[in-house]
N, C-alpha and C positions, 0 to 999 in steps of 0.2 A: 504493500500500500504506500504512495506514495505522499508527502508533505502535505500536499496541498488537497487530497483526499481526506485527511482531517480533520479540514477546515470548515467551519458549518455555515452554508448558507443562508438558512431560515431561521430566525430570528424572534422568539417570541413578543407579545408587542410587554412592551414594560415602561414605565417611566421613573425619575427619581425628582425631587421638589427640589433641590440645593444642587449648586455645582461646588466644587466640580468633580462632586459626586464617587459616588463610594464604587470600588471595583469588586468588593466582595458579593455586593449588593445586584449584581448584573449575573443573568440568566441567559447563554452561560460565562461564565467568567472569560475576560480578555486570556488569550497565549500570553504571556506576557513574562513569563519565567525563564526563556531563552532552555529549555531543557533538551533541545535537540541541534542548537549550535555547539557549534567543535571552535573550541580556541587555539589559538597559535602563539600567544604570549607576547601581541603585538602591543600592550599601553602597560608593561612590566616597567615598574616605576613609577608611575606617573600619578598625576593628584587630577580630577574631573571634578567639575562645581557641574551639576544638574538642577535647573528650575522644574517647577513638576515632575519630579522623579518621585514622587512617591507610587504613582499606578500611572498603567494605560502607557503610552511611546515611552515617559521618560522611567518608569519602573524598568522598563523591558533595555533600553539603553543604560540603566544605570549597573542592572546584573552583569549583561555584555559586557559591559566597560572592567567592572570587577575578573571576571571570566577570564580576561585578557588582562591582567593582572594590575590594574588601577584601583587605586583610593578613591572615594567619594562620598561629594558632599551634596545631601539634597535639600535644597530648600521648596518648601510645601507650605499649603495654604492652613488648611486644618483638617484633614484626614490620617488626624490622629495613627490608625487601624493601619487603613494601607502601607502608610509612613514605617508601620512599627513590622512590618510583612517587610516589606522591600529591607529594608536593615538588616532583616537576620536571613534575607537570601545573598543580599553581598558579603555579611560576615560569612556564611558557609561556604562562601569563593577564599576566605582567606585573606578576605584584604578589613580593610578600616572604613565604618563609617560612622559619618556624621548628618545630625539633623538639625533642621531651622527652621520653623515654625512663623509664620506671618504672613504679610502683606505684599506679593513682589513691589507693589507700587511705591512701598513706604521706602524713603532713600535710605533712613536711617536704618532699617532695618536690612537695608541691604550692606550698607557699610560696617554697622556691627558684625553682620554674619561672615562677612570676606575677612575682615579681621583676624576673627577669632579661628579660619579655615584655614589661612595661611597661617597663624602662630600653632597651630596644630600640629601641620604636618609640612610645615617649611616651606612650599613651593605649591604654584598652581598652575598649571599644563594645559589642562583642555576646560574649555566651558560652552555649555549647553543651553543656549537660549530657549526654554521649550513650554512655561507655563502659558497657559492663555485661560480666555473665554471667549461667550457665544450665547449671541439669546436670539431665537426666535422671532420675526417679527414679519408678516405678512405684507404689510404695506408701509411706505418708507414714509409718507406723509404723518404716520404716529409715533415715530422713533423718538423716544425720550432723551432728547439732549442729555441729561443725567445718565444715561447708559450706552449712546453714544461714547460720553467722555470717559465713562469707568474702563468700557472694551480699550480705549486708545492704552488707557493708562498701565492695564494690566500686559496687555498684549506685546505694548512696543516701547510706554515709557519705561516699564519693567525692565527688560532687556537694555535697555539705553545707560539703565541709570546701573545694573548689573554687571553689563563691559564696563562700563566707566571704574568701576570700584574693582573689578578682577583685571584689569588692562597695566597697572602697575608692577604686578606680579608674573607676568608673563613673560618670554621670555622666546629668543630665536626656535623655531621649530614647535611652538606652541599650536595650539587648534583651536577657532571658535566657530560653533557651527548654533545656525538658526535654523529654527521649524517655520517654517511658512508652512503653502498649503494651496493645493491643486486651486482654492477658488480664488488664487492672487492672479493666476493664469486666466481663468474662464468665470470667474462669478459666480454670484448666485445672491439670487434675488430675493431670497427669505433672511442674509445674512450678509446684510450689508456694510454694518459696521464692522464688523470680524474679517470680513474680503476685503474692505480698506486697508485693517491694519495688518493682515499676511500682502499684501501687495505693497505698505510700505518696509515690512521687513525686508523682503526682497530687495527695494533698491537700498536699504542700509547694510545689507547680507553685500553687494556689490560693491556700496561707495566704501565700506570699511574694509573691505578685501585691500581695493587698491590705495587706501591709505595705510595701511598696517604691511605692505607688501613688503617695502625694505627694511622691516625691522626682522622680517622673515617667519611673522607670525599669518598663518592662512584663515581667511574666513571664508567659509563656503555654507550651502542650507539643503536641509530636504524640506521637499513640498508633500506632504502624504494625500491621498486618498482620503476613502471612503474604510475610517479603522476602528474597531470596534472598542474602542474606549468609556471609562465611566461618562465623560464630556456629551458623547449620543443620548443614554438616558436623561442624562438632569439639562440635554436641550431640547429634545426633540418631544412631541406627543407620541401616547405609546401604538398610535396605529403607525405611524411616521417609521416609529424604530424597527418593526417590523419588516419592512421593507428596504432597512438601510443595506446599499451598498448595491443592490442590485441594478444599480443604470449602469456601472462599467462595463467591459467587455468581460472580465473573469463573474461579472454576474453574482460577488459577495462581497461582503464586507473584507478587509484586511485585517489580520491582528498584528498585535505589537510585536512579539518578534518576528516578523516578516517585515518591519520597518527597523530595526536596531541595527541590524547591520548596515545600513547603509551612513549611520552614525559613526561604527565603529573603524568602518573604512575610513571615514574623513578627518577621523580623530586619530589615524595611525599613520606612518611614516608611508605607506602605498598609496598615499592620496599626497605625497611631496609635492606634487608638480600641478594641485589642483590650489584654487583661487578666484571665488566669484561667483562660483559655481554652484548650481540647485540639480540636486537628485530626486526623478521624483518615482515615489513607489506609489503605486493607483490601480492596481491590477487592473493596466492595458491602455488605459486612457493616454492616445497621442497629443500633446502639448507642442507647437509652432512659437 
């Protein structure tokens, strides 16, 4: 039986009221444990800051990373549970982690946290731009400026204000990779503020490549698909989730380690000669 023979296309319908939502809480639970990836010992050394790493891409990037023999640090919102799941799956890889608990948005809280990750464990190598949100909204004429400016905030001031605070500590051969997201490509009309802010990631995923270029630090992003994360329930209605994932050509949803590696490639030395650049896993969807 093959990989992708396991992968479940039918979906029951479910929904969750809070994002960004509990992974244990999901029917059925995201891949997201990397348990059929083969490491090669490619981030041996190395220190990774992950934003949403506690479930859904950045759990499944955060084992990977460990797997491959990296420390890491995850900062999360308040999913407690997840949080404390992901932890003792990198600790049984044998490496070191750390938790941060907050707000991406809050600066201070990001500047505490980088602090405290660097007097840790001395040094910071790769970072993960990857929390976000998403809400739902049928028609653009009743988009709540207030949540308009919250998606901005978490989405890409997060990230901004994250580089900025891990960008001192970095150093030649380092790696920063952003999550954008197929609908920074092609839209979508229920998620309009969230498609703003993966479309301005992108051009910051490009203009900080080629500022950061001669200092020999790479920044590159993936765009994912249609992947079955806590994020789908606590967005979507539960007849919506039922159905998720099936407009692409592979006709299902994606799970998270079928997206981790393409993290793990970018964050190792066999993505040297990348810069700028977006991977995108979507099972089949061609982007122009």
């Amino acid at each position: 039986m093959t990989n992708t023979a396991r992968r479940p296309k039918d979906l029951p319908p479910q929904h969750q009221d809070s994002q960004p939502g509990s992974e244990g809480a999901m029917t059925p639970e995201p891949q997201s444990f990397m348990r059929r990836y083969k490491p090669a010992g490619k981030l041996v050394g190395r220190v990774a800051v992950v934003s949403g790493g506690d479930s859904g891409i950045g759990r499944a990037v955060a084992i990977g990373f460990a797997k491959e023999g990296a420390d890491i640090a995850i900062l999360y919102l308040d999913e407690h549970e997840d949080a404390k799941t992901t932890k003792i799956a990198v600790e049984s890889e044998g490496r070191r982690c750390l938790l941060f608990c907050g707000d991406i948005a809050d600066r201070d809280f990001i500047n505490r946290s980088v602090e405290e990750i660097a007097a840790s464990f001395g040094h910071i190598d790769i970072l993960v731009n990857n929390a976000g949100e998403q809400h739902v909204e049928t028609d653009f004429a009743v988009i709540d400026p207030g949540q308009w400016e919250r998606t901005f905030r978490t989405n890409l001031f997060g990230s901004f204000h994250l580089t900025q605070a891990v960008l001192p500590h970095l150093k030649k051969g380092a790696a920063i990779i952003n999550t954008t997201s197929i609908t920074a490509f092609r839209g979508q009309p229920t998620l309009i503020d969230y498609s703003a802010t993966k479309g301005a990631m992108l051009a910051f995923t490009r203009s900080l490549a080629m500022s950061l270029v001669k200092q020999g630090i790479r920044v590159n992003a993936v765009a994912p698909g249609p992947i079955w994360t806590p994020l789908i329930p606590a967005s979507f209605p539960a007849e919506h989730v039922a159905e998720f994932g099936k407009e692409v050509p592979m006709q299902r949803p994606g799970q998270p380690d079928e997206v981790a590696p393409a993290y793990i490639f970018l964050a190792s030395d066999d993505a040297s000669y990348m810069s700028g650049q977006t991977l995108h896993v979507n099972g089949g969807v061609i982007l122009v």
